[in-house]
N, C-alpha and C positions, 0 to 999 in steps of 0.2 A: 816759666810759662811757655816759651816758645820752644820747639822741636828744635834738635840739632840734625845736620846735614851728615850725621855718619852714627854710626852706634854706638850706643853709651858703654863706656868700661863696666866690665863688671868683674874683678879681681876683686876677692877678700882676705884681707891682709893675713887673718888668722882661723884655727878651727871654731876658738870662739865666735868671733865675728862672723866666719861661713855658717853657723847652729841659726845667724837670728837673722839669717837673710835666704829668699829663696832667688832662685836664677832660674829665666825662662826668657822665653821669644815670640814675639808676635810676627802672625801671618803677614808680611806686607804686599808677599806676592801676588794675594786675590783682590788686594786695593789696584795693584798694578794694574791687573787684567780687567777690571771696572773701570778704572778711568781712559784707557784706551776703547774702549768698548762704546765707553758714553761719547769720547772725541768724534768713533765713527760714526754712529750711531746717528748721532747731532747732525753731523753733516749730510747725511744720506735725508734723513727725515724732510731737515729745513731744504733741501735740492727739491726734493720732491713737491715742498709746500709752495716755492718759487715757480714752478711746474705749473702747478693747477693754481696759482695766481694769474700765470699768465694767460692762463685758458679763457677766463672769463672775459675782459675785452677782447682778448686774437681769438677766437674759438677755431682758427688755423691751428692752432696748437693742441688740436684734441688729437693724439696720435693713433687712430682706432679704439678699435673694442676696449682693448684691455689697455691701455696709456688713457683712458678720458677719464674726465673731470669725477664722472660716479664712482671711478673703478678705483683712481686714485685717490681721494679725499679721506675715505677711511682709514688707507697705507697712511698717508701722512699720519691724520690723526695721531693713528698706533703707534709711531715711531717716534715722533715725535714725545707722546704720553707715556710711553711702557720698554720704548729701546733708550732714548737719551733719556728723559728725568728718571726711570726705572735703574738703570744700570748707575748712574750720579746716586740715587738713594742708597743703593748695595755699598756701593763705594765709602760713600759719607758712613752708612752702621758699620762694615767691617774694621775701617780705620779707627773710629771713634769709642765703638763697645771696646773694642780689647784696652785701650787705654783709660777708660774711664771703671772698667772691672777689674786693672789689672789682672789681664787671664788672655791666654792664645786662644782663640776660637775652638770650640768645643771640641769640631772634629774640620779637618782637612778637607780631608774626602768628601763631607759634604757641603764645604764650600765649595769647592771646584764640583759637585754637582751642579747646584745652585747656577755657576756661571754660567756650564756649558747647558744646563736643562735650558738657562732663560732665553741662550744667545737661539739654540735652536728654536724653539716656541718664537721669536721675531723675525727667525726665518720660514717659518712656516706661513707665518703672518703675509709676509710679503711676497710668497709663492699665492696662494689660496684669494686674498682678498681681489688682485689684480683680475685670476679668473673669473672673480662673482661670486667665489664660496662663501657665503656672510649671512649673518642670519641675521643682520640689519639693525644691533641694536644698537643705539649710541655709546659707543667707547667698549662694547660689547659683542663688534660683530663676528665674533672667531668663531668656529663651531665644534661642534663635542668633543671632539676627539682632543683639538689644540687645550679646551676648556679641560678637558683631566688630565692634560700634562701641565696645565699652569698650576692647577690645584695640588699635583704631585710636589712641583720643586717650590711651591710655598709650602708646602707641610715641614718639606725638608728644610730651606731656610729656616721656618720656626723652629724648630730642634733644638736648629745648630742656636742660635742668638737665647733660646732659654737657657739652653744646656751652659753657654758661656755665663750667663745671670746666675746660674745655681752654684757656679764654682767660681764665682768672683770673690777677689781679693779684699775688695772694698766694701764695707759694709753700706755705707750711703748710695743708693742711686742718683745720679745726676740726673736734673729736669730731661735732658736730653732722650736718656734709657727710656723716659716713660712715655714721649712723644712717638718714640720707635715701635714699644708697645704696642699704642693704640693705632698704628699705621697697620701690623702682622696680623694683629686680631683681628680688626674691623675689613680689612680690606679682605682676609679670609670670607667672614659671615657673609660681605657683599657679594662680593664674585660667585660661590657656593648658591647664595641664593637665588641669584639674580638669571643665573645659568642652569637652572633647571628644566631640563626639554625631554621631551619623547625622540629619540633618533629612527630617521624612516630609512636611512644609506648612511654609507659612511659621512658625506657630506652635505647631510640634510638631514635639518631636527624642525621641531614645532617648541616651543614653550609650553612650559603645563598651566600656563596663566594663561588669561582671556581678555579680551576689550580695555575697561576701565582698571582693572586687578591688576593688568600687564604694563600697563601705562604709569600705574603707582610704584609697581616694584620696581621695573627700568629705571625710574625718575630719582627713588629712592636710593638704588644702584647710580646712578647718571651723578648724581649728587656729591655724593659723599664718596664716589669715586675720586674729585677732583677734592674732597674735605679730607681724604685718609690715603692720598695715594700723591698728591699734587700740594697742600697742606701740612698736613703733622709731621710728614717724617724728612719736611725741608726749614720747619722750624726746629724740629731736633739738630738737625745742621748748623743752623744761625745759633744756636744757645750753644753748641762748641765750637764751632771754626771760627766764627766772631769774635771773641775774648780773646782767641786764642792766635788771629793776624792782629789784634789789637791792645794785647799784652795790658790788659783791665778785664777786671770783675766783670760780671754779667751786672747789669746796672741795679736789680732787683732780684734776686732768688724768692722771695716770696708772692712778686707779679706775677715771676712764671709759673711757680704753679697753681695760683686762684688764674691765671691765662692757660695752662692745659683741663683742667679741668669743667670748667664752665665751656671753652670752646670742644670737647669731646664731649659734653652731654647735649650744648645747643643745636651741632650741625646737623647729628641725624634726626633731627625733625624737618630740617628745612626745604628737601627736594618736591615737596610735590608745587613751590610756587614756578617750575617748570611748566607746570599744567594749569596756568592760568587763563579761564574764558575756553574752557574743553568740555568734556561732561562728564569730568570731576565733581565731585560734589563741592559745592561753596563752601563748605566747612572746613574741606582737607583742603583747598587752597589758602585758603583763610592763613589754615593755623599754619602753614609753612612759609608763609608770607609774615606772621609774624615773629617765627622763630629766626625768619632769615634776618629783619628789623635789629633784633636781640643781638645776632653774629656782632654785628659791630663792635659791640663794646669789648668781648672779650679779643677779637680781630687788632683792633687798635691796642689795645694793652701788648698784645705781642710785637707791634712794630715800634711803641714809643719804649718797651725796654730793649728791645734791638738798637736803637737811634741812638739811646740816652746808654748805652754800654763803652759809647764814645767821647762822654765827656772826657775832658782832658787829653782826648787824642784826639780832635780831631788836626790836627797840624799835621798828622801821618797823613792825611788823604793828599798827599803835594806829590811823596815817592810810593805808596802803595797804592800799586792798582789793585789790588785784591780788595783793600780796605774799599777801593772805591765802586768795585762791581758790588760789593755787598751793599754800600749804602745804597746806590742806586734798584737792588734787585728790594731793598727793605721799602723801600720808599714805594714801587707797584705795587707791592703787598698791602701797601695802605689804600693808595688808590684803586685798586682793585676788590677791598676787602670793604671800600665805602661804597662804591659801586652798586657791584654784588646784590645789597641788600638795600640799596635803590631800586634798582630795576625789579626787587619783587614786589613793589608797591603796586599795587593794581593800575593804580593811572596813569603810574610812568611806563608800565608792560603793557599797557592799550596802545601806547607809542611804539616802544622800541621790540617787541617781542616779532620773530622772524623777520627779522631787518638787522644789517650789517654795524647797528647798536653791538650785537649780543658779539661778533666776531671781533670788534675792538676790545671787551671786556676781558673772552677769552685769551687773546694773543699778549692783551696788557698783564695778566696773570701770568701765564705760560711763557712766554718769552722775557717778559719783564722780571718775574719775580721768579719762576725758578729757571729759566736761564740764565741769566746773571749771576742767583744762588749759584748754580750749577760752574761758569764760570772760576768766579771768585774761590772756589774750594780747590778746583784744576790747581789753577796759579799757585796756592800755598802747598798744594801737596805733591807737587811735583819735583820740587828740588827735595823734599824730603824722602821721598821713595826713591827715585835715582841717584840722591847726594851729588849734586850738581846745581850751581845757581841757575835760574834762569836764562834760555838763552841771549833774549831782548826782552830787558824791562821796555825799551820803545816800541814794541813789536805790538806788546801786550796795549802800552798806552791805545796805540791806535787801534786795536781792537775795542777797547772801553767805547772809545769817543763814536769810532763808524758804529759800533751795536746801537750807542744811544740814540745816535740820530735816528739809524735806521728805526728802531722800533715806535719811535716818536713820531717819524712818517707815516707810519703803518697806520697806527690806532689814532693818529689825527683824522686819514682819510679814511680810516672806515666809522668816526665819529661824524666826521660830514656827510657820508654814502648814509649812516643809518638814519640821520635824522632827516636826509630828505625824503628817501624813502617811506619812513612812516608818517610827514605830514602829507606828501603827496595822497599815499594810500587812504587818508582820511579826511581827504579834502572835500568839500561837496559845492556846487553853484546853489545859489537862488532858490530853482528848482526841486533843491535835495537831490540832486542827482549828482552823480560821481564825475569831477572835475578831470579826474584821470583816467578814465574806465579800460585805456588802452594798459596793458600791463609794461610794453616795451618801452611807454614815453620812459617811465621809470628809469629802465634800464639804460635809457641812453642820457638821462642826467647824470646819472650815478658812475657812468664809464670811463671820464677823466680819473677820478678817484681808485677806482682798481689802478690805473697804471702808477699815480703816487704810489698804491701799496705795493704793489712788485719792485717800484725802485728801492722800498724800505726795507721789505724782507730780503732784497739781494743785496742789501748793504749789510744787512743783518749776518745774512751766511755768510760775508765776506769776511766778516768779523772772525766767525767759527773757521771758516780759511785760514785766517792768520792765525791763530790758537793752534790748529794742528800743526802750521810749519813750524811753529815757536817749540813745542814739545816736540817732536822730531828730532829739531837739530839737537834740543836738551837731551835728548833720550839716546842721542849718536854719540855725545860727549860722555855721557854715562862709563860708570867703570861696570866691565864683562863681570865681574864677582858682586853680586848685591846680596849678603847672608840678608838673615832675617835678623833685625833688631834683638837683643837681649839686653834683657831688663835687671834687674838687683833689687826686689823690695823688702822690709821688714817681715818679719811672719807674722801671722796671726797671734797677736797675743803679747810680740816681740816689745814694743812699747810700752807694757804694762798698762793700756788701754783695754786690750783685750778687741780691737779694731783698729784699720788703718783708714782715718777717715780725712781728707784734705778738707779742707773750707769748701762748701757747697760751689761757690761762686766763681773758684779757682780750679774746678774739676778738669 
């Protein structure tokens, strides 16, 4: 079940024996250049976000035009969303497809497209937005020109990842492959869609949608951005790296796929409970508010066969911290996924809707659950790729421990920021008249609470601090020669199966 720290022999004793085995090698060098990528990446992103946390109590900290709060809050976003979990995704399908297809990546070449297309499109990102080049949409503000070069090197990724599915060795798809799937497909249709604009300059478009049309599709977009880009393709992670620091079955192969299926047909209904009390119509709120209701079930199916993949290990969570970023990153995915589909009930979103509610939800998702995901995959794949143990299993502990705190601070204070903010905002005297009318009292109840969450998120990136020194020194220790893995498996056919298929659960 577990990876070896060096490459496996493949010597065959005889011509016969060499007729019923093939030899080949996987890519490991473009997992290499993703997990580095996502180290930096993570770091810059969450600096950034510690940045414009601090803005909001010091607004000393606004550092002109192009350093404020407006200019920078999207950079985060982006970096955060599309340079660390984006680059962690890449990482996790490169690693994972080729061993679960037995097959080296279709083609090379366009993996290292793929890297260098993505790396630069994040650098465009963070040239452009700083300036105000943005076309304002949420999780969307990039503008045409970046938008057909995302569009480009996801065409090309898709290629490469089908082309390795058409020449796989294994006849079985692991749950995993199909989660990946529907991340390549859906997040194509979205983006494609979502990004349709009239361009007037090079950097300046209109959308070819209007008013309420525009506010649907974004939303639709906005949604299931974070259901097929932040979602599926970091459960595809957990149903292989899981088993796989845990050296047990997946707890249920048959959960997981009545849990990919039901959760890929219920989420793209659910974004327009974004637009709730807009002038939406009540019906399209209605019904996304009730599909959002629905998410849960199949949301929790995916976290109780994550949790229960552990029976009879959990004794490992004492020396694996890997095992243990994951529990923890599994465990926000719950609470985050119960949430969620809280907050789109109409009475609890008369509460919490634009209020520092919705920024606890967010960070409890993103930094809880695929942070952590993201985390936890680091720590196992690193002595694998280098062949080198880690440099401090203690290094790493206290990265677990300061992450947990911190993110527990974070979305503690901004569960007390939101909720007093929205009873204030709906408070009335006697009167009926508004107990709070002034907008600032607000703000200065709620400004002890920003600085809890600065102290959280900078405990937080302390965290990712310690992660990059820890692979550093791992990656100094490293031997100057890292071929590419080769592999020995049966041929097709070689078994008298006439397929080479593992136990599902064991993939």
């Amino acid at each position: 079940m577990a990876d070896t720290l060096t490459p496996p022999a493949t010597t065959v004793a005889s011509a016969e024996g060499a007729s019923r085995f093939e030899v080949f090698t996987y890519d490991d060098q473009i997992v290499r250049w993703f997990v580095l990528a996502t180290s930096l990446w993570g770091f810059i992103g969450m600096a950034v976000g510690a940045l414009i946390a601090l803005q909001l109590p010091f607004p000393e900290a606004n550092l002109g035009e192009y350093l404020s709060f407006g200019r920078l809050r999207p950079l985060h976003t982006n970096a955060v969303i599309f340079a660390f979990a984006g680059n962690a995704i890449f990482a996790a399908i490169y690693y994972s497809t080729q061993r679960l297809c037995k097959a080296r990546m279709f083609s090379d070449g366009m993996s290292r497209f793929h890297f260098w297309g993505w790396q630069a499109i994040i650098v465009a990102a963070a040239i452009t937005l700083p300036l105000g080049i943005t076309t304002s949409k949420e999780y969307a503000e990039l503008e045409w020109p970046i938008d057909i070069a995302i569009a480009v090197v996801w065409v090309v990724f898709a290629v490469n990842f089908f082309g390795t599915l058409a020449r796989r060795r294994e006849k079985h798809m692991y749950v995993a492959l199909w989660f990946y799937i529907a991340t390549i497909v859906t997040v194509a249709v979205l983006h494609i869609g979502n990004s349709l604009a009239l361009p007037i300059s090079l950097t300046k478009s209109y959308p070819i949608y209007k008013g309420v049309q525009d506010a649907l599709i974004q939303w639709w977009y906005g949604h299931n951005a974070v259901a097929f880009f932040l979602t599926t393709p970091f459960l595809g992670l957990m149903y292989y790296f899981l088993p796989k620091a845990a050296e047990r079955p997946v707890f249920s192969y048959r959960l997981s796929i009545v849990h990919f299926w039901s959760l890929v047909f219920i989420y793209i209904w659910a974004g327009p409970h974004h637009l709730n009390y807009t002038s939406v119509p009540e019906w399209a709120a209605t019904l996304g508010m009730v599909f959002s209701v629905m998410l849960w079930m199949p949301s929790w199916g995916g976290m109780i066969n994550g949790l229960f993949t552990l029976r009879g290990a959990w004794h490992k969570l004492r020396d694996s911290v890997v095992l243990k970023m994951f529990v923890v990153g599994i465990t926000f995915y719950g609470m985050a996924t119960f949430e969620g589909p809280m907050l789109s009930i109409k009475t609890v979103n008369a509460l919490s809707h634009y209020t520092d509610w919705n920024i606890a939800h967010v960070h409890s998702g993103a930094l809880g659950w695929n942070g952590f995901m993201t985390f936890g995959m680091i720590y196992w794949l690193v002595p694998r790729l280098w062949r080198r143990p880690l440099w401090s299993q203690k290094l790493a502990t206290w990265h677990f421990w300061i992450g947990t705190v911190g993110i527990l601070l974070y979305v503690l204070a901004m569960y007390t920021s939101g909720i007093t903010q929205g009873l204030m905002w709906r408070a009335f005297d006697d009167a009926g008249r508004l107990l709070y009318p002034d907008f600032v009292e607000t703000v200065i109840q709620v400004r002890p609470m920003y600085w809890v969450r600065l102290i959280g998120g900078t405990m937080y990136l302390l965290g990712v601090v310690l992660m990059i020194w820890n692979l550093f020194a791992t990656i100094r220790r490293a031997p100057k020669d890292l071929p590419d893995p080769a592999v020995a498996v049966p041929r097709l056919g070689a078994r008298g199966d006439g397929q080479n298929t593992p136990a599902p659960a064991l993939a």
